[in-house]
DRENMARPA-495195 format. One record per residue (C-alpha): residue in one letter; x, z, y; residue number from 1. Coordinates in pm, whole numbers, plus 32768, in hexadecimal, padded with zeros to 4 digits. Example, Ala and Ser with C-alpha at 12.3 -4.5 7.8 and 13.67 -1.06 7.14 Angstrom:
% residues 2
{'a' {84CE 830C 7E3E} 1}
{'s' {8557 82CA 7F96} 2}
END
This chain:
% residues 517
{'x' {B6C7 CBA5 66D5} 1}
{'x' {B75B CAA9 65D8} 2}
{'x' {B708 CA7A 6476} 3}
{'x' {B847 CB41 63DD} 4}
{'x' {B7F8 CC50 6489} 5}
{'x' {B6E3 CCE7 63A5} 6}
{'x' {B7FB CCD6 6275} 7}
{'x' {B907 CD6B 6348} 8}
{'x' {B7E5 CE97 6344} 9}
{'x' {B79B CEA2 6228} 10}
{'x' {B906 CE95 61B8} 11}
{'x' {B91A CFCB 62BC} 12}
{'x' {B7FE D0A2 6218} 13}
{'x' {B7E1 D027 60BB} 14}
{'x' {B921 CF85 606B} 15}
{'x' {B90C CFC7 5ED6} 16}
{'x' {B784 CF29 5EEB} 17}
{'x' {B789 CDD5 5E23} 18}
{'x' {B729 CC88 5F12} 19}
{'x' {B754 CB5D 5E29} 20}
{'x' {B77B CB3D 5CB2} 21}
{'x' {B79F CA12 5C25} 22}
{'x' {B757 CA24 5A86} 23}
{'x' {B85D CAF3 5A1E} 24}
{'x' {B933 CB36 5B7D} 25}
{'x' {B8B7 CC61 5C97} 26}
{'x' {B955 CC83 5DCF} 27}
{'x' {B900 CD88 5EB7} 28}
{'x' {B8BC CDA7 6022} 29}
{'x' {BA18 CE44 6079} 30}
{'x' {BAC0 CD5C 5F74} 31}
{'x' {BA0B CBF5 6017} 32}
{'x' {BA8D CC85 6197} 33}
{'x' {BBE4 CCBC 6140} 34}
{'x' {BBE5 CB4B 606D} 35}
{'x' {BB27 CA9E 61B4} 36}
{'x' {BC26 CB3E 6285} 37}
{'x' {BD5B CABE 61B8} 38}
{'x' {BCBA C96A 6198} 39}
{'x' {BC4E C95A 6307} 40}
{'x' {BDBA C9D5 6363} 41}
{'x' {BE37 C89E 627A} 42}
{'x' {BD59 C7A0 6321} 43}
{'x' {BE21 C81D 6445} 44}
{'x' {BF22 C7D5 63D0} 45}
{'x' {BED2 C67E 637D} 46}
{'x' {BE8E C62B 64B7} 47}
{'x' {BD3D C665 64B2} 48}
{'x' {BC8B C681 6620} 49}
{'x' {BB13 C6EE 6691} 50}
{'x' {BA23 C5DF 664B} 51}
{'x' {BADD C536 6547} 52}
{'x' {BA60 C4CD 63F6} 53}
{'x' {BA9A C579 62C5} 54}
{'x' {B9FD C507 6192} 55}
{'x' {B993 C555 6011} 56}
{'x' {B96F C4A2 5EE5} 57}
{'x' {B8F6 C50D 5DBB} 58}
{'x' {B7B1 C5E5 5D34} 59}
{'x' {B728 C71B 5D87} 60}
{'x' {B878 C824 5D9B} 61}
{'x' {B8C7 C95F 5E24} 62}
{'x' {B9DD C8A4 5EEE} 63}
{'x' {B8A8 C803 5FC5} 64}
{'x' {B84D C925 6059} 65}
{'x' {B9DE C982 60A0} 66}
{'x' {B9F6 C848 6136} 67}
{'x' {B8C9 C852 6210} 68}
{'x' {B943 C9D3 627B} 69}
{'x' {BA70 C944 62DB} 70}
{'x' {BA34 C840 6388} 71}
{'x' {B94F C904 6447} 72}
{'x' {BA56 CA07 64A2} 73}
{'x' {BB5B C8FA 654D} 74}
{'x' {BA25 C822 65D1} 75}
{'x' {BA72 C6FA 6510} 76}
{'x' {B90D C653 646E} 77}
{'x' {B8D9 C63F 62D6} 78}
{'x' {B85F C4FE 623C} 79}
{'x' {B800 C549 60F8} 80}
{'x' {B7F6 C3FA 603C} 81}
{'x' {B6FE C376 5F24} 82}
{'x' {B7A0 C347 5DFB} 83}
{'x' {B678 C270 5D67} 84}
{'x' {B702 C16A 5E33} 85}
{'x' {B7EF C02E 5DDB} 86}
{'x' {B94E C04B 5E63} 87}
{'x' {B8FB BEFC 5F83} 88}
{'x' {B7EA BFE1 600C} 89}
{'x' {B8D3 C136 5FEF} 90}
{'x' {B9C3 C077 6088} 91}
{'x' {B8D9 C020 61A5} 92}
{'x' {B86E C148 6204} 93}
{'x' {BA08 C1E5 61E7} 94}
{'x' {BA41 C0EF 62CB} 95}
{'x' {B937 C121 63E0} 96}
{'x' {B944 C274 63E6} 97}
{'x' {BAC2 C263 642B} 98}
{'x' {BB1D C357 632C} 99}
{'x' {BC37 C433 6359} 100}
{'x' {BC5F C4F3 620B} 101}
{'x' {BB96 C4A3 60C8} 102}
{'x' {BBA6 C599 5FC4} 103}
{'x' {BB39 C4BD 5E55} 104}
{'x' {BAA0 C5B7 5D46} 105}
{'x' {BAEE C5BA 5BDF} 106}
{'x' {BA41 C496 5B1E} 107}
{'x' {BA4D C3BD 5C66} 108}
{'x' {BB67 C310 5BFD} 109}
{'x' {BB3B C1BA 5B9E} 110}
{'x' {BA72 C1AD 5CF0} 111}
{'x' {BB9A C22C 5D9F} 112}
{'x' {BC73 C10B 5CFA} 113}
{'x' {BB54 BFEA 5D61} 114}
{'x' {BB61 C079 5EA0} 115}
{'x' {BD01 C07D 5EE4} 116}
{'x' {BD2B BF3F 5FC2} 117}
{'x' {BC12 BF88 6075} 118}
{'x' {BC39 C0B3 612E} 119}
{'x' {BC7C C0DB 629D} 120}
{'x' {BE2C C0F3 62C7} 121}
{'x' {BE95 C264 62FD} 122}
{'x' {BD9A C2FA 625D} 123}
{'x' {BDFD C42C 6188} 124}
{'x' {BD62 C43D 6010} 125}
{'x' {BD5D C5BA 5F84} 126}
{'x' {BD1E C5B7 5DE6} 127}
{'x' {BD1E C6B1 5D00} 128}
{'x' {BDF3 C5D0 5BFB} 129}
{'x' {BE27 C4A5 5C75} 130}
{'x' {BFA7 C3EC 5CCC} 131}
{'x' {BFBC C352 5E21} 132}
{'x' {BF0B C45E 5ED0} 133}
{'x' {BF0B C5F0 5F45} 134}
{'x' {BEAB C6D1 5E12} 135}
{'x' {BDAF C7C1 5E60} 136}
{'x' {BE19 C8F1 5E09} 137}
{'x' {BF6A C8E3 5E47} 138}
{'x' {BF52 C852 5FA2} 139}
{'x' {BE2A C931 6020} 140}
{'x' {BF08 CA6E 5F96} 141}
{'x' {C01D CA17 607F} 142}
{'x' {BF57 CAAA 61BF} 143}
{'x' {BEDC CBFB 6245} 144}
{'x' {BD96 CCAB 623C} 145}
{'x' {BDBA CCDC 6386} 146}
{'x' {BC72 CC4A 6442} 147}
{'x' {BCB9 CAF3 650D} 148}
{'x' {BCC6 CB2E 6660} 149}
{'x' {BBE3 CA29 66F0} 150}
{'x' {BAD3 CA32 67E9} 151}
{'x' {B995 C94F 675C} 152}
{'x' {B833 C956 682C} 153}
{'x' {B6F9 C968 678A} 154}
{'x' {B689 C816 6817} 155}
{'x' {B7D1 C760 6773} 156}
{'x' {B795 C6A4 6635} 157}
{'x' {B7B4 C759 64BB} 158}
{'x' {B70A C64F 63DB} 159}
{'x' {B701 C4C8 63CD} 160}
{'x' {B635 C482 62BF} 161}
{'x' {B61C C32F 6266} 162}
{'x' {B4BD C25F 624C} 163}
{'x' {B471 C0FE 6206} 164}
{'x' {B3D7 C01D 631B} 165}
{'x' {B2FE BF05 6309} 166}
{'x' {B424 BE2C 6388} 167}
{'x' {B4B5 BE59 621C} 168}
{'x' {B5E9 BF14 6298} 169}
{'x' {B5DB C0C0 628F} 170}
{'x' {B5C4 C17F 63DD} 171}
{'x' {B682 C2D0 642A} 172}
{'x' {B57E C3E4 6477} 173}
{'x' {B636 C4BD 6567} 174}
{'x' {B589 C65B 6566} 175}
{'x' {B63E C76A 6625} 176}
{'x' {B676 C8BA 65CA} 177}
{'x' {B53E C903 6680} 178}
{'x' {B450 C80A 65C1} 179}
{'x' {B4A0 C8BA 6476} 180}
{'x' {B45E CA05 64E4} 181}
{'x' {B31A C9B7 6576} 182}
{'x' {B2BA C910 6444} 183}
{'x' {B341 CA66 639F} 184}
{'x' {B24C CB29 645B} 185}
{'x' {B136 CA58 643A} 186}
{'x' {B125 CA57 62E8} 187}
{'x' {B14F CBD1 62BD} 188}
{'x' {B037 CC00 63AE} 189}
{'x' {AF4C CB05 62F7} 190}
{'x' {AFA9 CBC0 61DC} 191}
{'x' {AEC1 CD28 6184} 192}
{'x' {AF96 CDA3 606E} 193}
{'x' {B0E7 CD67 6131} 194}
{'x' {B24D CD3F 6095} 195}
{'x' {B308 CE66 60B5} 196}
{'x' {B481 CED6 6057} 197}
{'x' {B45A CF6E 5EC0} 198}
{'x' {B387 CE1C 5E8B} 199}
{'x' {B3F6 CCF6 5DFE} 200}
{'x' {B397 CB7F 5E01} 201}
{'x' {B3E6 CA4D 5D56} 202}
{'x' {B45A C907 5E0D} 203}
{'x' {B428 C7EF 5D35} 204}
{'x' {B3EF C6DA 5E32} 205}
{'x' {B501 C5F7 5E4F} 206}
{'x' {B603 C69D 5F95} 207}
{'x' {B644 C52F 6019} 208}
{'x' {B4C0 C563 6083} 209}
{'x' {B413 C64D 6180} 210}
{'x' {B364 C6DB 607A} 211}
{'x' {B48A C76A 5FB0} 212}
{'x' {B57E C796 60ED} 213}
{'x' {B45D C841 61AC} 214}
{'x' {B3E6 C910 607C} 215}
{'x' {B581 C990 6052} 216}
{'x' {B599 C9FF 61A0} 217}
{'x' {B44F CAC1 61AB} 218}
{'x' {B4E4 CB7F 60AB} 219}
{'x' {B626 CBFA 615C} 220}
{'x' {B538 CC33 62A0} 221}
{'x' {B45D CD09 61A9} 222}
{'x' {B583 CDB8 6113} 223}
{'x' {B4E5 CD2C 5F99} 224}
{'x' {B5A5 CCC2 5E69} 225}
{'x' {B567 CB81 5E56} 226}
{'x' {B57B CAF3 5D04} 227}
{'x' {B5FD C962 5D37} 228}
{'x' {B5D6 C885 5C10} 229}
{'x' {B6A5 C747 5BCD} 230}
{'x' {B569 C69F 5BB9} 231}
{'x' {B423 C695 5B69} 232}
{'x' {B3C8 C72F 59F6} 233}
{'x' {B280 C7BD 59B8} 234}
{'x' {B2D9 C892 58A7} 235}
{'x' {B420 C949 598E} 236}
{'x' {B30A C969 5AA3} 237}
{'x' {B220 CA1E 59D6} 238}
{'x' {B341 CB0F 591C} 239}
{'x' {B3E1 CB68 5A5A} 240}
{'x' {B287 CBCE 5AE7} 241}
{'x' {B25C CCD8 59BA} 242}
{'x' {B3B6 CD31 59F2} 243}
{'x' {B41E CD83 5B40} 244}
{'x' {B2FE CDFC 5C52} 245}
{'x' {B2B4 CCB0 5CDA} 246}
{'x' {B176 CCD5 5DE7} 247}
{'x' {B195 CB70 5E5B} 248}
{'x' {B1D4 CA15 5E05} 249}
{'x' {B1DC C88E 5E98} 250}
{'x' {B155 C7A4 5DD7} 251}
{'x' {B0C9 C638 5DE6} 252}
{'x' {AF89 C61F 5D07} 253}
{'x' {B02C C52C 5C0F} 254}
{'x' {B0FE C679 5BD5} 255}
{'x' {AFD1 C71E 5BB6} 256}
{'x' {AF3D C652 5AD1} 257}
{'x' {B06C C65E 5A0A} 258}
{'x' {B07D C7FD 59F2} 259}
{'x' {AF1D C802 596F} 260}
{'x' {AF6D C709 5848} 261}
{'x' {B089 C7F9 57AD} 262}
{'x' {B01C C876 5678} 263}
{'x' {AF97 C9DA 567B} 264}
{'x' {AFB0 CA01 5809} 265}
{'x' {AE9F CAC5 57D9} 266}
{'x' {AF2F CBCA 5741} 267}
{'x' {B022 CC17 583E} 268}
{'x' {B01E CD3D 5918} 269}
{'x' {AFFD CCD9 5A89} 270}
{'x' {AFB5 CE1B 5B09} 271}
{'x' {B0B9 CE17 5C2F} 272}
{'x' {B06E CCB3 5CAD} 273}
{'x' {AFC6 CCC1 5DF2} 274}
{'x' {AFBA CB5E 5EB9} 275}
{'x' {AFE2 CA04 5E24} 276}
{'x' {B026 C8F4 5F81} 277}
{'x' {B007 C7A7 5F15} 278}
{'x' {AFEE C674 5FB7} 279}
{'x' {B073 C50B 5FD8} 280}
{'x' {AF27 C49F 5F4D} 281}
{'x' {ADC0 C50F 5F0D} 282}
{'x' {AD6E C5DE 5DC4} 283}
{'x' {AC23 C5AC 5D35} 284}
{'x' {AB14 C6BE 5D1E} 285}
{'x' {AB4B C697 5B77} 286}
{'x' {ACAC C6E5 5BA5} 287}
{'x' {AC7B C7EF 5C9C} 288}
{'x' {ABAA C8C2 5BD6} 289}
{'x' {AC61 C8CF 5A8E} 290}
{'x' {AD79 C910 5B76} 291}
{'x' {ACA0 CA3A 5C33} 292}
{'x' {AC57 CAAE 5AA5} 293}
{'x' {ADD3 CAC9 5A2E} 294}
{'x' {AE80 CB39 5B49} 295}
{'x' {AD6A CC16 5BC6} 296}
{'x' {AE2A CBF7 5D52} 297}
{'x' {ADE3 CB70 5EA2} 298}
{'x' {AE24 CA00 5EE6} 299}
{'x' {AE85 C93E 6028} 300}
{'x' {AEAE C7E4 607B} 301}
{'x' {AFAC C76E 617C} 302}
{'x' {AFCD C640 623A} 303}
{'x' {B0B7 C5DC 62E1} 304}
{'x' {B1F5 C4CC 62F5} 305}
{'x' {B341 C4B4 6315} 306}
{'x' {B31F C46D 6490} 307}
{'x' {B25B C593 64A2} 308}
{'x' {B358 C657 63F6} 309}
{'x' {B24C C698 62ED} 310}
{'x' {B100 C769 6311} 311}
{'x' {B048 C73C 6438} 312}
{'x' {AF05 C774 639F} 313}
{'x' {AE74 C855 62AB} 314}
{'x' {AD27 C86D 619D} 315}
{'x' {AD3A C9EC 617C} 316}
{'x' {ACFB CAAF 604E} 317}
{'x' {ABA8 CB1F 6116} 318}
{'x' {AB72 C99A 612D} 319}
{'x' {AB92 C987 5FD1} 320}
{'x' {AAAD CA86 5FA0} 321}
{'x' {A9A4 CA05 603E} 322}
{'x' {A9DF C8AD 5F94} 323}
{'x' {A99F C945 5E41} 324}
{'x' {A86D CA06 5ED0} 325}
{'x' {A791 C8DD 5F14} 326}
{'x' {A866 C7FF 6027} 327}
{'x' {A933 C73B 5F3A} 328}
{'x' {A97C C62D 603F} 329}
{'x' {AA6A C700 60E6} 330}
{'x' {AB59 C6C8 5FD4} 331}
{'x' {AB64 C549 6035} 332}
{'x' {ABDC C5F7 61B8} 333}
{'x' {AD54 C617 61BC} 334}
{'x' {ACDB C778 62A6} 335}
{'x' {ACF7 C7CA 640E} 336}
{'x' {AE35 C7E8 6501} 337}
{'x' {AF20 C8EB 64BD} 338}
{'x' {AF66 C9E1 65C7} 339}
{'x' {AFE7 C95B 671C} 340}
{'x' {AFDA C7F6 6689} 341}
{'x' {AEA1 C715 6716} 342}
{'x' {AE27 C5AE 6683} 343}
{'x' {AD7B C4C7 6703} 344}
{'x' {ACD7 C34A 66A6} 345}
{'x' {AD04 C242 6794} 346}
{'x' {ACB5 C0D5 6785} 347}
{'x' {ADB6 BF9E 67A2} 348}
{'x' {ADD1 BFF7 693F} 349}
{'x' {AE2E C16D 6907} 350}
{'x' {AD06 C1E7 6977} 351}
{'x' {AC49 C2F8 68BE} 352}
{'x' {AB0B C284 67D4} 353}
{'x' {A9B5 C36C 6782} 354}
{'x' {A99C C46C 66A2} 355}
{'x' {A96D C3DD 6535} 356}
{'x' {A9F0 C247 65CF} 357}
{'x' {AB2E C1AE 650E} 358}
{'x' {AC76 C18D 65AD} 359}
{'x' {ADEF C1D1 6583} 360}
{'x' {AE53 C33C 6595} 361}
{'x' {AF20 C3C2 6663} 362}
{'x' {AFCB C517 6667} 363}
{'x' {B055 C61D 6760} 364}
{'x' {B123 C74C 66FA} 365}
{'x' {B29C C809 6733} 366}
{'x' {B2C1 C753 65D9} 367}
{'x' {B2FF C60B 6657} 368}
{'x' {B424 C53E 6631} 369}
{'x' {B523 C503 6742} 370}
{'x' {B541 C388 66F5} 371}
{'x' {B5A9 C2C7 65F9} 372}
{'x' {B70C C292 65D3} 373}
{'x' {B78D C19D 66BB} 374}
{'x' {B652 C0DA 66F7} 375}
{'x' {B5E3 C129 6832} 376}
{'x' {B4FB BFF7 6838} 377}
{'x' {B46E C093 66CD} 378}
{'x' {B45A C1E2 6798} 379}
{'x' {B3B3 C149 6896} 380}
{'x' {B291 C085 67AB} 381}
{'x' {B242 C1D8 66FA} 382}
{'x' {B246 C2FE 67F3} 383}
{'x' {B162 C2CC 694B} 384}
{'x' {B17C C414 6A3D} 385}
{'x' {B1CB C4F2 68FF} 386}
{'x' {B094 C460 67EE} 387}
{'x' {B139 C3E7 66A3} 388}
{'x' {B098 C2AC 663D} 389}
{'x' {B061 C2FA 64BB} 390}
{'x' {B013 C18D 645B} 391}
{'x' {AEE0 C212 63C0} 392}
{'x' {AD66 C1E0 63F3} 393}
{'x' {AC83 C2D2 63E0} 394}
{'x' {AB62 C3C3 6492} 395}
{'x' {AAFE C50F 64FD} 396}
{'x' {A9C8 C592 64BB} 397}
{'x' {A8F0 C66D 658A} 398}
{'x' {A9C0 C7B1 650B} 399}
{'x' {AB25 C70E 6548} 400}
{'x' {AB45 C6CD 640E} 401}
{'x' {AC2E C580 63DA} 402}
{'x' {ABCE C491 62BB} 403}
{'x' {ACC4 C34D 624A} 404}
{'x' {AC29 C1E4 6245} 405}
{'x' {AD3A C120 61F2} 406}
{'x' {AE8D C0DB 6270} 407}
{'x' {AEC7 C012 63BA} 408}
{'x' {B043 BFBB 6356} 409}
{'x' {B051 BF45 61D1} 410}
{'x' {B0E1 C08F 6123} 411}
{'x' {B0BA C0D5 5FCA} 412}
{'x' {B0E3 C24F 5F68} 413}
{'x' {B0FC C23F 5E04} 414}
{'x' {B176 C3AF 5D6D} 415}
{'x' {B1E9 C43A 5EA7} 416}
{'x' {B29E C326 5EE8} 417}
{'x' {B278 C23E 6034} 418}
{'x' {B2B8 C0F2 5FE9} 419}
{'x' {B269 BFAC 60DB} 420}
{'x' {B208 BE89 6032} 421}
{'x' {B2E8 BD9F 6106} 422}
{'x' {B434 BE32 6062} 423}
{'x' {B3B7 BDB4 5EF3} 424}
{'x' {B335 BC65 5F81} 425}
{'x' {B495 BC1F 6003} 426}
{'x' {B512 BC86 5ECA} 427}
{'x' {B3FE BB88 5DF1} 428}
{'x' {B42A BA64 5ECD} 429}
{'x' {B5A7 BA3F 5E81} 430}
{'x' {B4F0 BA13 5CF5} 431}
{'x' {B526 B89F 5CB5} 432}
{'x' {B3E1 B853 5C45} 433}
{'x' {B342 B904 5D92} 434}
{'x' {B29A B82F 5E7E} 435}
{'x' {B1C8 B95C 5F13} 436}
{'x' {B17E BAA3 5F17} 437}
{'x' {B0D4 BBF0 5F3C} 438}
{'x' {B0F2 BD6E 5ED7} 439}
{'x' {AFDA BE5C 5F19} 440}
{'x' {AF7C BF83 5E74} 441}
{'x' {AE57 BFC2 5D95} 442}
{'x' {ADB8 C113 5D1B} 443}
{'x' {AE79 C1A5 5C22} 444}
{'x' {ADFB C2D6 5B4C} 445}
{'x' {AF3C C360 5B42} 446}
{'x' {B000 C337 5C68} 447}
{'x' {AF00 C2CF 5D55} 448}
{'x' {AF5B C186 5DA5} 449}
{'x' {B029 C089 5CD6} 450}
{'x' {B0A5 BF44 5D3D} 451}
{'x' {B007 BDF6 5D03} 452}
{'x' {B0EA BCD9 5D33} 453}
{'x' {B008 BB68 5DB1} 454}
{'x' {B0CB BA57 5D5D} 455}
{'x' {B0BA B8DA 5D86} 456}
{'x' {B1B6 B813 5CB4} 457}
{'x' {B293 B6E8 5D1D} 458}
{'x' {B1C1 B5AB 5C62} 459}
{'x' {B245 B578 5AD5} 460}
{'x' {B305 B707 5AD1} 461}
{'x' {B250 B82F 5A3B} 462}
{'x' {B272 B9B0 5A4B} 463}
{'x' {B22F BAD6 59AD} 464}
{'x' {B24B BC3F 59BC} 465}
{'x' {B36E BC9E 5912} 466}
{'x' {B443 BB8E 599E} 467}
{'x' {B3DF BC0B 5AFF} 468}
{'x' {B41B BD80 5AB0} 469}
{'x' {B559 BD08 5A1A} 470}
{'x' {B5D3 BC49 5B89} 471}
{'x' {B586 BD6E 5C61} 472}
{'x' {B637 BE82 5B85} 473}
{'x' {B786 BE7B 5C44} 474}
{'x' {B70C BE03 5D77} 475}
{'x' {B603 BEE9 5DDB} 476}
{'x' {B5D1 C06F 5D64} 477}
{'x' {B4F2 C08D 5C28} 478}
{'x' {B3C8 C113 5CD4} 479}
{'x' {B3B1 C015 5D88} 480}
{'x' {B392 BEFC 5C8C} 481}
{'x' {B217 BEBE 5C5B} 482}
{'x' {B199 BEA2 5AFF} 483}
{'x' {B063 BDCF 5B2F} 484}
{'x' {B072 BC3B 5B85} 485}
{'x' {AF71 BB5C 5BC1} 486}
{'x' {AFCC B9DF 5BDB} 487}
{'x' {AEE1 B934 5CF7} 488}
{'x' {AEAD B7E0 5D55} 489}
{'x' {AECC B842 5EBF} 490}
{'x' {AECD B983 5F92} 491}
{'x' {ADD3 B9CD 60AA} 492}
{'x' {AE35 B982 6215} 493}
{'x' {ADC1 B9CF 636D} 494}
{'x' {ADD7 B865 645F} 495}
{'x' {AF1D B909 64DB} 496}
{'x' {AFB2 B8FF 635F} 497}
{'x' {AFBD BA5E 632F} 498}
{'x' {AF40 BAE3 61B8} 499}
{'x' {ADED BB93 61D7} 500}
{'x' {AE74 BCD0 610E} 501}
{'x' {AD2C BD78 616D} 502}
{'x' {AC85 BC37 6091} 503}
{'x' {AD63 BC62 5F7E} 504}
{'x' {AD2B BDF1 5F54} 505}
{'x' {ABA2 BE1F 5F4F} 506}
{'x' {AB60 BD91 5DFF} 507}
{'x' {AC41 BED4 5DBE} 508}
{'x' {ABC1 BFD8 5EA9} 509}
{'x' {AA35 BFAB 5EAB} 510}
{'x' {A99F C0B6 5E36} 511}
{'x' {AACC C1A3 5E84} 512}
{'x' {AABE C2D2 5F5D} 513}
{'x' {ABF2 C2B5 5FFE} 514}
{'x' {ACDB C1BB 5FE8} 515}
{'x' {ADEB C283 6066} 516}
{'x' {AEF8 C38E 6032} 517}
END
């Protein structure tokens, strides 16, 4: 079974049933098979063979999901791109991932122009206005409906999402067809009040992420309407949920938070909402029950990573429950495996530790990546005999429960956002007056962790703030630019010279529950 199979069904038996809007555009189930059809025919004709790369630029769109349906349907892989990032880094990742076709949304294009000179030769560029390139609509008209006739195995790749890695440069994820439909299932199972076709939900999470990519396909393999939003807005979240019959949502708590601070979300009738998933971060108990008193639903926390393609492990809406009831340190537990995936804690030597002792997590499941994309040595470092190593510390308790300590490789999730410290220290040290540096992140009330830039000057040259914000605005995308400095005299260093991170963070983190998203 491959992932375009469940809209070629529901194309079948509910062809006139809505699957995306976007704002003010529907397109139904029939409507999105015949376009993924065309556009897989085109990519076709473009040359276009199984495993290639075809990528996206731009925000949330309708044309995502026809572009991951058709690449799906002539076995070529999507790489949806993140348009938060400066053209050197889109360029990048264009580049490793050998692109094939990229397909540049409106409002993408002065990135487009920064990025022409710097794209791989032969590449074809599809725009809906722009000169030099295919035009959208009239080149995708210009092929049948007619489905492409190409044989793709479930164990070939669909996705290659792109993640940053602590050698500063981003890694292809690979996932088959098979990894998102287990994570498909896995959620609907961990789920009580279960998706269903005549539902709808809203996908608000950014599709360059698991989160938003995962959360768009779950809705074709429910048969939903999903609702996609350009982006984030609070107030769009909370009118759409009035006025379409949304039962489920993704959110990260930041976008929780920011739902509950709209004026008069009180008043607002709720009525059909069943499940709020969130995740990316820890919610606080506060949060959590003014959330519990508006929404009046179920709540579940996923964890999970790109690696894993996304929810491994699940705090259930019965886990929540019995937070609330009197075991409120469950809500500092990210949950228990999901089904068919196991976890496990091991120590530096990959053996496993006791119940309740600290060590790196590592994770089990159909989920799992196939590698990551032409790095078979960074294949190699992260998957032993099928475990993903998360990078994470943490523990199980004595009911499998898994609790986060702290993070063994130097991520910062700020928002929903991964970002690795040694990207933005590359970025400060080319800063004049830098003679050292160091990025961690700090608790942050709203996003969960912020950055905090340590910096020692060269002798006689200053810094501030603004100038530093100012240096990193083209060079590095805005979220991850941190807003805090601290000049030092000097920064702390093991005998083998390398910063003491774990020094420079606990002034920051005592006291805190959980230091990690």
């Amino acid at each position: 079974m491959l992932v375009h199979h469940y809209l070629e069904y529901y194309a079948r038996t509910t062809p006139e049933a809505p699957c995306f809007s976007h704002h003010d555009t529907s397109i139904s189930y029939g409507k999105l098979d015949e376009l993924a059809n065309q556009l897989g025919n085109g990519l076709l004709d473009l040359g276009v063979e199984k495993g290639q790369r075809v990528a996206i630029l731009g925000e949330n769109s309708i044309e995502h999901g026809l572009w991951f349906m058709a690449a799906s349907k002539v076995g070529a892989v999507a790489v949806p791109l993140n348009y938060r990032l400066a053209p050197a880094e889109l360029a990048f990742i264009i580049n490793d991932s050998n692109t094939r076709v990229l397909f540049v949304l409106q409002g993408m294009e002065d990135t487009l122009e920064a990025l022409r000179g710097q794209l791989p030769a032969g590449i074809a560029i599809i725009t809906q206005q722009q000169p030099d390139s295919l035009h959208w609509q009239e080149w995708v008209n210009r092929f049948p409906p007619s489905a492409p006739a190409v044989e793709t195995h479930r164990d070939e790749p669909f996705f290659q999402l792109y993640t940053s890695g602590t050698t500063g440069n981003p890694k292809g994820v690979v996932t088959s067809h098979f990894n998102i439909l287990q994570l498909t299932m896995m959620n609907v199972i961990a789920t009580p009040q279960r998706p269903h076709a005549g539902s709808a939900g809203i996908v608000c999470a950014p599709l360059f992420h698991i989160g938003g990519a995962g959360s768009a396909i779950a809705g074709i393999y429910n048969g939903q309407h999903t609702l996609l939003h350009r982006s984030f807005d609070p107030v769009q979240v909370l009118d759409d949920m009035e006025q379409y019959p949304v039962t489920s949502i993704f959110m990260v708590p930041a976008m929780i938070m920011a739902v509950l601070q709209v004026p008069g979300v009180e008043e607002r009738d709720f009525g059909k909402l069943q499940t709020i998933f969130y995740g990316a971060s820890p919610i606080s108990e506060t949060v959590l029950r003014r959330a519990l008193e508006v929404f009046q639903c179920e709540f579940v926390q996923m964890y999970g990573m790109t690696e894993t393609t996304g929810t491994v492990v699940h705090l259930t809406p019965a886990d929540h429950r019995r937070a609330l009831a009197g075991k409120p340190e469950l809500l500092r537990s990210c949950g228990r495996p999901s089904v068919g995936a196991q976890v496990k804690v091991v120590d530096t030597q990959g053996e496993e530790v006791e119940t309740g002792e600290v060590g790196e997590i590592w994770v089990k499941s159909d989920t799992n990546m196939l590698c990551y994309y032409n790095l078979p040595e960074a294949t190699a470092a992260n998957l032993t005999d099928g475990w993903v190593h998360t990078g994470d510390a943490g523990y199980l308790d004595e009911e499998g429960y898994l609790y986060l300590k702290d993070r063994i490789k130097d991520m910062v999730v700020s928002g929903g956002e991964n970002i690795y410290p040694v990207e933005v220290e590359n970025t400060l040290a080319r800063l004049e007056a830098v003679a050292d540096v160091a990025v961690i992140g700090v608790p942050d009330d709203k996003f969960g962790e912020a950055l905090l830039a340590f910096v020692v000057t060269k002798p006689g040259m200053q810094l501030d703030v603004e100038e530093m914000i100012e240096f990193c605005r083209d060079k590095i995308a805005g979220y991850k630019i941190p807003r805090q400095l601290e000049i030092v005299e000097e920064l702390p260093r093991n005998p083998s010279g390398k910063i003491l991170k774990k020094v420079l963070r606990e002034p920051y983190w005592e006291g805190v529950n959980r230091g990690i998203g």
